[in-house]
N, C-alpha and C positions, 0 to 999 in steps of 0.2 A: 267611410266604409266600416261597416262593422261584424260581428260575425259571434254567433253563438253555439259552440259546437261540443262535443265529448270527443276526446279521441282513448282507445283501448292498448293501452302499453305492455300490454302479455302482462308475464309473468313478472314478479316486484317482488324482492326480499326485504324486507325491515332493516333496519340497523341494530332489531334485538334478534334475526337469525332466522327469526320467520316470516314465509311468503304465502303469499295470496297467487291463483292462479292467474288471476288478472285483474290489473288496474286500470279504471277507466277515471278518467280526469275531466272533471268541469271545466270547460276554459270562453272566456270570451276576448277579442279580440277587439282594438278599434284604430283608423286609420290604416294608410299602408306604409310595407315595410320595405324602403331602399337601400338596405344591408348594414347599418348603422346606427338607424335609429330605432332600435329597438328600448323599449323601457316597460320591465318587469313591476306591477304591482303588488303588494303582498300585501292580502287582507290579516282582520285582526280576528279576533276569535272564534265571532258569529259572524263573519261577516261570507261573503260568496265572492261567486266570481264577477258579477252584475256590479262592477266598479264605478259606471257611469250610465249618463240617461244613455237609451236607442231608443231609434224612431220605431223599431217594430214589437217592444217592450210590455207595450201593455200592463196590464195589471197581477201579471203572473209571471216574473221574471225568478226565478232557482226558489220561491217562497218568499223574496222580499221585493217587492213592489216597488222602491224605491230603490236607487240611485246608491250606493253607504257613502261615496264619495263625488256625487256627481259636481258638486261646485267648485272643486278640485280639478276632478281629470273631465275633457271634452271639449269641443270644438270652440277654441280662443280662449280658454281656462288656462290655469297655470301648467297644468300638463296637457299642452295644446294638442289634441288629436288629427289634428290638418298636418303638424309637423312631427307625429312622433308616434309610431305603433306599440300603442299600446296592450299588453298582454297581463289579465290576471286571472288567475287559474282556483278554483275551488283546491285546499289541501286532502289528505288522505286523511279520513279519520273524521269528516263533518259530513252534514247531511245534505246538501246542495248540488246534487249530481255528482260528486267523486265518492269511491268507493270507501264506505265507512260501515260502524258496526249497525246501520238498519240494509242495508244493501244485503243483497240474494248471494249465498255462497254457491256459489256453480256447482260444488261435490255433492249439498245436502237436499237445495232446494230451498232452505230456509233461509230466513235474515241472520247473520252472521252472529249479532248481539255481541254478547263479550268475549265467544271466541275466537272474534276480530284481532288481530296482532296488536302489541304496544305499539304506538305512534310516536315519534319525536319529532321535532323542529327541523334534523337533520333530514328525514321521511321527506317533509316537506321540500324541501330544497333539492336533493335527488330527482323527485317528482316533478320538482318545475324545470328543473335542467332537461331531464326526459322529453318533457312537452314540448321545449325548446325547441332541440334537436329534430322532434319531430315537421316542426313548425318552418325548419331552417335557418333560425337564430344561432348564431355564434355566440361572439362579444357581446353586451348590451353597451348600452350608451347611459344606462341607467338601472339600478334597482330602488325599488321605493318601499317604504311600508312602514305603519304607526302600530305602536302598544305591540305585540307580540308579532306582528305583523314585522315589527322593526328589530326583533329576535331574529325573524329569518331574512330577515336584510344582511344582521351581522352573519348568520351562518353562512350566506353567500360570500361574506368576505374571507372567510376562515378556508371553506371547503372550494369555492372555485375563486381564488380571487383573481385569476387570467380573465377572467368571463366578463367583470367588472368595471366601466369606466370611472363610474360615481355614483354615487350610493348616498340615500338618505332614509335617516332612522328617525323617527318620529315620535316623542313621548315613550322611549322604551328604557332597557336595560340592560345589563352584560346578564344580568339575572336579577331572580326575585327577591325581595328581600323578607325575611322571618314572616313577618305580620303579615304580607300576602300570602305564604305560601297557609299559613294558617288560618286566613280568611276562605280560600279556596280548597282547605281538607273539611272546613264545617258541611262549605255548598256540595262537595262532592258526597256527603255523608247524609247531606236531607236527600239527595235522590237514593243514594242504598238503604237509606231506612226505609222509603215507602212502602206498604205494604206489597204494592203493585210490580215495584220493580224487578223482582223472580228472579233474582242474578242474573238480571239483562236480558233476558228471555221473555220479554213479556207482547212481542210483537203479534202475538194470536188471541190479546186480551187487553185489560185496560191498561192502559200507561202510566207512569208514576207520574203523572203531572203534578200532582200537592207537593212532591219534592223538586221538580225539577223548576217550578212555582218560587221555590222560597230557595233553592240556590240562585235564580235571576238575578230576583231583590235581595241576594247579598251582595251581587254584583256591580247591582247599582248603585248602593251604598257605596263600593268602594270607588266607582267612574265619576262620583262628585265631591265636591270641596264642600266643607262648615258653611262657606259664606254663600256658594250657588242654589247652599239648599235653605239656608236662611230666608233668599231672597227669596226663592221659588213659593217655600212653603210656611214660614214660620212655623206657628204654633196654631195654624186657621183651624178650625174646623170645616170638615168640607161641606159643610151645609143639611139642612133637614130635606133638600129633594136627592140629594147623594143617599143610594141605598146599596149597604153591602148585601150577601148573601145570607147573614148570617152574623150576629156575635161567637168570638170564641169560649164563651163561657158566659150564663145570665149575667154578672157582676157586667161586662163589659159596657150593657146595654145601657149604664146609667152615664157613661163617660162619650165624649165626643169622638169621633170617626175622623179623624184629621187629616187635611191636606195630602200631608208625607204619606198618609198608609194608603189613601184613594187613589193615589201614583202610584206606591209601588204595586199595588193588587192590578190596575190596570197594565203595568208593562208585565207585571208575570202574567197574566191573562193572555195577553197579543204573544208573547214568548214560546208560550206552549204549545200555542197553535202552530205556528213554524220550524220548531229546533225539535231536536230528537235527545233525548236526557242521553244516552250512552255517550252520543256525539261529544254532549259536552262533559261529561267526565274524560272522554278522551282528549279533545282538547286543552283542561285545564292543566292534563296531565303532563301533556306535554311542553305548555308553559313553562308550570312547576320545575320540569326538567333539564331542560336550557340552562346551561354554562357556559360564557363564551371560551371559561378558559380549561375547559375538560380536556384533559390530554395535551393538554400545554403547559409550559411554565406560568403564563398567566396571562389577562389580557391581551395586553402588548406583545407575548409570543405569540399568540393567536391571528392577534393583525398584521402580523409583520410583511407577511408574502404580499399583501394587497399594497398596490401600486398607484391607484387612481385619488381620489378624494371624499372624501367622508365629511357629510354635512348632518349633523344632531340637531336635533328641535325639540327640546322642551318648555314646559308651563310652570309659573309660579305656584300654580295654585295646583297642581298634583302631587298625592301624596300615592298614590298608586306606583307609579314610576317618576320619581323625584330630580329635580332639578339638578339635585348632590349626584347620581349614579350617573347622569348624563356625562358632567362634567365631570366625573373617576371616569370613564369612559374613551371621553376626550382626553384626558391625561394621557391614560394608555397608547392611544392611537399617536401620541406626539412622544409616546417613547419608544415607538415602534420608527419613527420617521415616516408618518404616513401623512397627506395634506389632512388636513382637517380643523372643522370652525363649528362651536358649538355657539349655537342662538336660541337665546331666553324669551322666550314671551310672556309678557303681563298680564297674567288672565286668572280669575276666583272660578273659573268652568270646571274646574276640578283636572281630571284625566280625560271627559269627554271633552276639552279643549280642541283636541286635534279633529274630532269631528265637527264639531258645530262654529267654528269659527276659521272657515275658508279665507277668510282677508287676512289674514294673522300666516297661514299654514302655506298658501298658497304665492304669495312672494318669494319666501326665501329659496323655495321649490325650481320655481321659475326661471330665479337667476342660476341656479345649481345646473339646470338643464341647459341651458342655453350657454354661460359663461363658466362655469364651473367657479369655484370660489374665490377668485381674481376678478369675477363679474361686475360686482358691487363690494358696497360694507355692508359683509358678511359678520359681523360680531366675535369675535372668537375671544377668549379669557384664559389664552397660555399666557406661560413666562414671559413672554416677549412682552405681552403687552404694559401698559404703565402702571396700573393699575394691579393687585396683587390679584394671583389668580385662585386663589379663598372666596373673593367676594362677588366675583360674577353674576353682577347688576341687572334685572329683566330688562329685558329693551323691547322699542317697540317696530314693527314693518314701517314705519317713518324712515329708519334708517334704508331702507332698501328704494327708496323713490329719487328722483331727479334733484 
């Protein structure tokens, strides 16, 4: 069973003070729910609420056509939907059916633009608690979610952690670290420079696509590894029938058009077409903002009230959200007294690891759900273990089989 709905939660305050008359929330739903088995998915930046395939989906599912996680979550997948009702819900602040800065403000008539409220991670998680309740979900049985997605997994541990049985964060981090956050003031600055952008205001005229263009492909950059892009792309040229639109300057026209730029021009092309530039300035923003340990003494105060189990999943090869913040993470959570096993995997995919490699992501998921981390070997790199907990070796889903 599956189910693709909006529901209108009235009126919603921010966590900066200010509210909006009403919030309506993307949400899709899959399997049914026998009071227990409920399991929250939490997308990651661009992503919606369209978690996995439906049969009634088509070609036009919230703007993306695809599935973000479908070899993951759905019928006999690691997040089995025969056995487990699944709920992931679009956040506040994107363009995928919940209410964000291109959506219509009830008072004016217009699309809200930038005097849409500041968004946080915390938003998010209020918002999916909301939907819940509407929904008739209590406890969950699970919360999931990768890269930012896996921020509001931890906020779920901080803000309800009653609600919580197990929890998996996926490629993420208690926060960002320098170099991100200063990757993501450039991308958010090629959209404010466009000529187009009109202080967000630009919904009755062209849209800053040339900046929202070249924050994608800064994106991108940062969701892959040295060696995935090595392999991908070297140093080829994409060929004399490859035709840009255009050099950016005569000089350029003597040098080859390469592999890497024919990529990234095509995914900022496909990007523009679906994503709304304010969207992702809100987004990034609230990335950026994310602290697990704001208003606490520090991570491990932050986890301490959560009771159930904490499973982390990172990649060798991301330097986006790094194998080292995983496991300060996992620290944490083992200083708070909470269960918890952090698991390495061996992959040059960069950060888009947790996407594109479901045989890696989708085991350790599986046992979480089903056995909780007493399931299998689960890998973990505390004190306990023999092995000093510095050097926390990748491993591979070998370990999670028969």
């Amino acid at each position: 069973m599956t189910t693709k709905d909006t529901v209108d939660l009235g009126e919603f305050q921010f966590l900066s003070g200010e509210s909006i008359p009403s919030l309506e929330v993307a949400y899709e739903t899959y399997g049914e729910f026998t009071g227990e088995n409920a399991v929250l998915i939490c997308h990651a930046l661009t992503g919606s609420s369209h978690v996995a395939r439906r049969p009634d989906a088509g070609d036009d599912t919230a703007g993306q056509a695809r599935a973000w996680w479908g070899d993951v979550v759905g019928p006999g997948k690691a997040i089995d939907t025969t056995e487990y009702y699944v709920v992931c819900a679009n956040v506040p602040g994107s363009c995928y059916g919940t209410t964000g800065p291109a959506s219509e403000n009830p008072e004016t008539g217009e699309p809200y633009g930038t005097d849409f409220p500041p968004v946080t991670v915390g938003d998010w998680t209020r918002a999916q608690r909301a939907l819940l309740d509407e929904l008739g979900v209590g406890r969950l049985h699970a919360v999931v979610g990768g890269s930012v997605g896996g921020m509001n997994v931890l906020d779920w541990l901080r803000r309800y952690p009653d609600d919580v049985e197990r929890a998996a964060a996926v490629a993420t981090a208690a926060r960002l670290d320098p170099q991100c956050l200063a990757l993501d003031t450039v991308a958010r600055r090629a959209i404010t420079s466009d000529p187009n952008w009109n202080g967000g205001h630009y919904y009755d005229g062209p849209e800053p696509d040339a900046g929202l263009a070249r924050a994608r492909q800064i994106g991108h950059i940062m969701y892959l590894s040295k060696a995935s892009m090595g392999r991908k792309f070297g140093r080829r040229s994409a060929g004399r029938e490859t035709v840009r639109e255009g050099p950016p300057d005569p000089a350029a026209a003597f040098f080859p058009y390469r592999e890497v730029e024919s990529y990234l021009d095509y995914q900022a092309d496909k990007f523009t077409d679906r994503f709304d530039a304010n969207s992702y300035l809100y987004m990034t923003r609230a990335m950026d903002d994310f602290d697990l340990s704001a208003g606490y003494e520090g991570d491990a105060d932050a986890l301490a009230a959560f009771e159930g189990e904490l499973l982390l999943i990172s990649f060798s090869g991301d330097w986006h959200f790094t194998v080292e913040q995983s496991e300060s993470l996992a620290e944490a959570a083992r200083d708070a007294d909470v269960d918890v096993a952090h698991h390495v995997v061996e992959s040059d995919h960069g950060h888009d690891a947790f996407l594109v490699e479901p045989e890696n992501v989708g085991p350790p998921l599986s046992e979480l759900l089903r056995e909780g981390l007493s399931g299998r070997a689960i890998t973990d790199t505390g004190p306990d273990d023999e092995e000093d907990s510095s050097s926390f070796a990748p491993v591979h889903t070998s370990l999670f089989s028969d």
